[in-house]
C-alpha positions as CSV (number, residue, x, y, z in Angstrom):
1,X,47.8,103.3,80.4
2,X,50.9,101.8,81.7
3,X,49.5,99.2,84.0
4,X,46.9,98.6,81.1
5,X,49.8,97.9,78.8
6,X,51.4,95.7,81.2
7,X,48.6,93.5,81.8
8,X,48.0,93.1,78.0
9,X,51.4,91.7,77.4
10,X,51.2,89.1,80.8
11,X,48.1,88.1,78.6
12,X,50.0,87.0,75.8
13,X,52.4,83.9,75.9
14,X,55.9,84.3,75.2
15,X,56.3,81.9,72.3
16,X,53.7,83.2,70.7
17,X,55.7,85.5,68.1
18,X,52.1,86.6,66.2
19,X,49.7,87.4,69.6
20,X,53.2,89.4,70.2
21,X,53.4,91.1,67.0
22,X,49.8,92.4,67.2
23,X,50.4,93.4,70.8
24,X,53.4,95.6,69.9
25,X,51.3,97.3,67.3
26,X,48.5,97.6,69.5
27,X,50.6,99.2,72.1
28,X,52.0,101.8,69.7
29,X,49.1,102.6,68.5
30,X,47.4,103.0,72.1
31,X,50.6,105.2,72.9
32,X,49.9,107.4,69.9
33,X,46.5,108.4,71.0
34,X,47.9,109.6,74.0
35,X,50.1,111.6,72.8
36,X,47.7,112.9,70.3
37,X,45.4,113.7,72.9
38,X,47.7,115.8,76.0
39,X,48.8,117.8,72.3
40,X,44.8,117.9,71.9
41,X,44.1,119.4,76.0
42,X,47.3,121.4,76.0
43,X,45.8,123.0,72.9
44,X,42.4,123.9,73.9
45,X,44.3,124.6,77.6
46,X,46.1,127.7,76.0
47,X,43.3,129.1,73.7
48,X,40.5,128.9,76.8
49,X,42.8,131.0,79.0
50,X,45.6,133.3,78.0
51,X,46.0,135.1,81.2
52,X,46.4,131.6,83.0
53,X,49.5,131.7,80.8
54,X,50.9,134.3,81.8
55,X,50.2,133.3,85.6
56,X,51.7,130.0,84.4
57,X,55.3,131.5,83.0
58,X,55.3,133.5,86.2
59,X,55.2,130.7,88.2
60,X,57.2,128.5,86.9
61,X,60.1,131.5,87.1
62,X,59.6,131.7,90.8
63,X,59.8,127.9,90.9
64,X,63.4,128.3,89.2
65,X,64.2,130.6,91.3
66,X,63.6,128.4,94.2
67,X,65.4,125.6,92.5
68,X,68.5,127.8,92.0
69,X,68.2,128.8,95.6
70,X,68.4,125.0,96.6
71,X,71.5,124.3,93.8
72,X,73.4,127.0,96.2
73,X,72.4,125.0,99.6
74,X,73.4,122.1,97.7
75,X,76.4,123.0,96.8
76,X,78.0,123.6,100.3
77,X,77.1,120.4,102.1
78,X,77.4,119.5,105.3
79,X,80.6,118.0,106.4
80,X,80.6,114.5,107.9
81,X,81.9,113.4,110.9
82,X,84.0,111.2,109.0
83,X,85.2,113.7,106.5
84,X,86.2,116.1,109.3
85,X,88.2,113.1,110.9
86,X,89.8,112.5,107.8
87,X,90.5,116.4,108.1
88,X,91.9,116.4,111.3
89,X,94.3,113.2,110.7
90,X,95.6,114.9,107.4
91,X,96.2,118.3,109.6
92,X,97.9,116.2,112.3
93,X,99.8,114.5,109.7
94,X,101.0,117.6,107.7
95,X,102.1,119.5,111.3
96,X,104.2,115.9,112.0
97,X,106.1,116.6,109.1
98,X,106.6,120.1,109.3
99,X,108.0,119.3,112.6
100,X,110.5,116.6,111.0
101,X,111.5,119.1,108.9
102,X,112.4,121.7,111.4
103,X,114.3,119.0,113.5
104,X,116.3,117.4,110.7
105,X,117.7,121.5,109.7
106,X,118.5,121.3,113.5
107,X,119.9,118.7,113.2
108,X,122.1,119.9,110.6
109,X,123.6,122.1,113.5
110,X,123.5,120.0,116.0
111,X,126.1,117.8,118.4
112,X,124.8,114.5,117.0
113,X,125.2,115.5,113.2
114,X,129.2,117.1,113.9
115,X,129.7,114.0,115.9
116,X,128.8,112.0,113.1
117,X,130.3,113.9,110.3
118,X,133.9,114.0,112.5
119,X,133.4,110.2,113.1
120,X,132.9,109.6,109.3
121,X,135.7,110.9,108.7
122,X,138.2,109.1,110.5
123,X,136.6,106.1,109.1
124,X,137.4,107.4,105.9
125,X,141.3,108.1,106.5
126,X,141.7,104.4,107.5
127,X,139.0,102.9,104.9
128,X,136.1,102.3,106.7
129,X,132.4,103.2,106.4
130,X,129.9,102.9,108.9
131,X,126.9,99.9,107.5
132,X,123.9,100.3,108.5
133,X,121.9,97.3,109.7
134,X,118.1,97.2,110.6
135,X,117.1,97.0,114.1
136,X,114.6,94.2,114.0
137,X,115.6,92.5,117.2
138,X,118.4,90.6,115.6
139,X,120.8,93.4,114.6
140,X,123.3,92.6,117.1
141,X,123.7,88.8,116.0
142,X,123.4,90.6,112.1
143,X,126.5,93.0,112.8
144,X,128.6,90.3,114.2
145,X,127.4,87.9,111.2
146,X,128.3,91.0,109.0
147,X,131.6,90.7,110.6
148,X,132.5,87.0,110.2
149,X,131.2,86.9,106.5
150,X,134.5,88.0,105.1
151,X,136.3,84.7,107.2
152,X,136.0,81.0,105.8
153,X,133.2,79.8,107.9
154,X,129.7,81.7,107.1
155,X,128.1,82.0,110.4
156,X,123.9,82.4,110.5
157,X,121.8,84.4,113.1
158,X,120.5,81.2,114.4
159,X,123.8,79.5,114.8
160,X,125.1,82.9,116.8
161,X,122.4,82.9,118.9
162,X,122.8,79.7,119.5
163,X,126.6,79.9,120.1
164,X,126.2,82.8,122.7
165,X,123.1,80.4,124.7
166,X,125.3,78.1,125.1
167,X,128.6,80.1,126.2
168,X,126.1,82.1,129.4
169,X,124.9,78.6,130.0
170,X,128.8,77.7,130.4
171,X,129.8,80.8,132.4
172,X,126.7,81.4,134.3
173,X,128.5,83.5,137.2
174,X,129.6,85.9,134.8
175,X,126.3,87.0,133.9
176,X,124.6,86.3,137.1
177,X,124.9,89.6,138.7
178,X,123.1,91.6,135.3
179,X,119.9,88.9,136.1
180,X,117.3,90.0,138.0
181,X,114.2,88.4,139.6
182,X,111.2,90.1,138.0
183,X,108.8,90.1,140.7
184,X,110.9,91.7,143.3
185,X,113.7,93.5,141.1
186,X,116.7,92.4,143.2
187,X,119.7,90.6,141.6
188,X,119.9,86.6,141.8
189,X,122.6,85.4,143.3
190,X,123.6,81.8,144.9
């Protein structure tokens, strides 16, 4: 019926609203009789055997019960390789921390931490604080810029670095014996 219906309407142009109008009504009522008709066989289907019912109802429970059996496999997939990596990395990740955690209260004990705590306060008896500054392969051209900001002059990373080049260029025999020639390790000298 479907493909019937299907080739009935490629039969009919688009822009022609009437040929469509009838077709609509024609499909309807096509449609109808079908469904008039499966009522019709389901009918006569249930009076012509009454015990094929009752094998019917049986069935269809054992076909539930089979369903039901699948919803439970369903329900407990398997676990993908990349779900169990994700597993892993989160497990890895959770152990990392816990062992943060037990080395910062170590810590707490520790050498470092009372070396620290003694150090900050002496700073604090002559009014000084330790400043932090990130280590991002300029840190020790940002502390001494840290340093010099209070002065006049305002002194830039590039302008210390620049400074200090051209101070070991200056005084190259000072600095001569920390050199060393990277394909045989042993110190330059003249």
């Amino acid at each position: 019926l479907t493909a019937k219906i299907q080739g009935m309407k490629n039969a009919v142009p688009k822009n022609d609203k009437k040929r469509r109008k009838q077709l609509a009504d024609e499909v309807a009522k096509l449609e109808a009789e079908l469904e008039q008709k499966h009522k019709e066989e389901l009918k006569q289907l249930k009076e012509a055997s009454p015990e094929q019912s009752k094998v019917d109802s049986i069935a269809d429970g054992v076909a539930n019960l089979e369903l039901e059996g699948v919803e439970q496999q369903i329900q407990h997939p398997r676990i993908t390789k990349a779900q169990k990596r994700r597993e892993k990395k989160a497990a890895l990740e959770k152990e990392r921390e816990e062992r943060i955690a037990e080395a910062e209260i170590e810590n707490l004990t520790g050498a470092r931490h009372l070396e620290s705590q003694k150090l900050a306060s002496l700073l604090a008896a002559r009014s000084l604080e330790i400043k932090q500054i990130p280590s991002d392969g300029h840190c020790m051209y940002r502390a001494i810029e840290d340093q010099l900001k209070d002065r006049q002059n305002s002194w830039t990373v590039a302008t210390l670095r620049n400074q200090t080049a051209k101070y070991m260029q200056s005084h190259f025999d000072d600095f001569l014996p920390f050199l060393t020639n990277p394909s045989t390790g042993e110190m330059y000298s003249r």
